[in-house]
C-alpha positions in Angstrom: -20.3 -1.0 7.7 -16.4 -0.6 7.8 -15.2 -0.3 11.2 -11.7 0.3 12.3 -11.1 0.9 16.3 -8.1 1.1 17.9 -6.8 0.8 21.5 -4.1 0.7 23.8 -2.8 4.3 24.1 -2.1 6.5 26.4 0.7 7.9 28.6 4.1 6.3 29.1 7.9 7.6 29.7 10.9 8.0 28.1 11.7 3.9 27.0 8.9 2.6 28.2 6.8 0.3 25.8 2.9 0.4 24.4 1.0 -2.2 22.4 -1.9 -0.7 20.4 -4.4 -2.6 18.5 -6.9 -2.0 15.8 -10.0 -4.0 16.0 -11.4 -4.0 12.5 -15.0 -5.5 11.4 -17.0 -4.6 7.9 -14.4 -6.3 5.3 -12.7 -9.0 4.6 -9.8 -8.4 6.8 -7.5 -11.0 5.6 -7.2 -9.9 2.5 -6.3 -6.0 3.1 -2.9 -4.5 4.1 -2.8 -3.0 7.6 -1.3 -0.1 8.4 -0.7 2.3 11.2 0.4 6.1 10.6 1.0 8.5 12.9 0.3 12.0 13.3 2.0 14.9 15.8 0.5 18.1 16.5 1.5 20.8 13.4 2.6 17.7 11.3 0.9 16.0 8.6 -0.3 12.2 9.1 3.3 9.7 8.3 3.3 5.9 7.7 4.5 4.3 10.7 4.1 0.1 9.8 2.3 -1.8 7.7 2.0 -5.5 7.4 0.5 -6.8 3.6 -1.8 -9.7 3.9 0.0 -11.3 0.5 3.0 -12.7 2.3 2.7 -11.1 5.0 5.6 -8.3 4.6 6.0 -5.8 6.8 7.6 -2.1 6.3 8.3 0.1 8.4 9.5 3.9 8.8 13.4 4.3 9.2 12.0 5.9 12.7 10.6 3.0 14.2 12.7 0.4 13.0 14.1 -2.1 15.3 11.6 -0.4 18.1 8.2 -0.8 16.9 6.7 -4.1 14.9 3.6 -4.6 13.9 1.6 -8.1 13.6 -2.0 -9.4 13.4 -4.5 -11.7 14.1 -6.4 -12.9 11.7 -9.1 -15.1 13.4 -9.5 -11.8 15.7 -9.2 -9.4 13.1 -7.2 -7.4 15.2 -3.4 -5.2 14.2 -1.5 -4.6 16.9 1.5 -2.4 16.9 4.1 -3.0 19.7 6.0 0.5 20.4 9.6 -0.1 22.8 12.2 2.4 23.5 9.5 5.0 23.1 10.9 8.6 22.4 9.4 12.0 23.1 9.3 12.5 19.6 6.9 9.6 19.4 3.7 11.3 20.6 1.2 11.4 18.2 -2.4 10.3 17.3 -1.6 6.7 16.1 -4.4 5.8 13.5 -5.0 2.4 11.7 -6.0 2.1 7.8 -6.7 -0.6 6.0 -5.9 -0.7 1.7 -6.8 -3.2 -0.8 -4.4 -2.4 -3.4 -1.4 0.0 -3.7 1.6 1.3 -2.0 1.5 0.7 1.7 3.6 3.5 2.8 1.5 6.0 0.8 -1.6 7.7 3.3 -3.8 8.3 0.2 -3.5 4.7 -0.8 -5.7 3.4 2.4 -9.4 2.8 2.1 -10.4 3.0 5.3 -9.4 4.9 8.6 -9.6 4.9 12.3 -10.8 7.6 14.6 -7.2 7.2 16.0 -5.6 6.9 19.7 -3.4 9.5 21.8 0.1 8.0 22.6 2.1 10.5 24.9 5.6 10.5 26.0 6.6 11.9 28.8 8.6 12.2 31.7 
């Protein structure tokens, strides 16, 4: 059984920094991209990061770049996503997916999905 669980949110101010990780069990995690999307109330879900197993590339939204990164752990089977200079705009459910094959900015491209975790900024 797929399992995808993340962690690590909750409520921080203006600037301040989060890490959230993604514990994931059920597949073989190594050999799936990792992603982490994002999704603000009235909005529909957006790629945030994503980190492709083949090479280990990253992308990332023009939003986050140079503020968030995101990395993993293989023997844990753990993502993280590492969040500084947070923004107010930034508050969101942050959900992690996991995708075998295709474009890893793309939300219909994941296989697999988180129940997600409330990040919250403000002062």
């Amino acid at each position: 059984q797929v399992q995808l669980v993340e962690s690590g949110g909750g409520l921080v101010q203006p600037g301040g920094s989060l890490r959230l990780s993604c514990a994931a069990s059920g597949f073989t995690f190594s050999t799936y991209t990792m992603g982490w999307f994002r999704q603000a109330p009235g909005k529909e879900r957006e790629f945030v990061a994503a980190r492709r197993w083949s090479g280990g590339y990253t992308y990332y939204a023009d939003f986050v770049k140079g503020r968030f990164t995101i990395s993993s752990d293989n023997a844990k089977k753990t993502v993280y996503l590492q969040m500084n200079s947070l923004r107010l705009e930034d508050t969101a459910v942050y959900y992690c997916a996991a995708q075998l094959y295709g474009d890893a900015t793309i939300r219909g491209k994941y296989d697999y999905w988180g129940q997600g975790t409330q990040v919250t900024v403000s002062s």
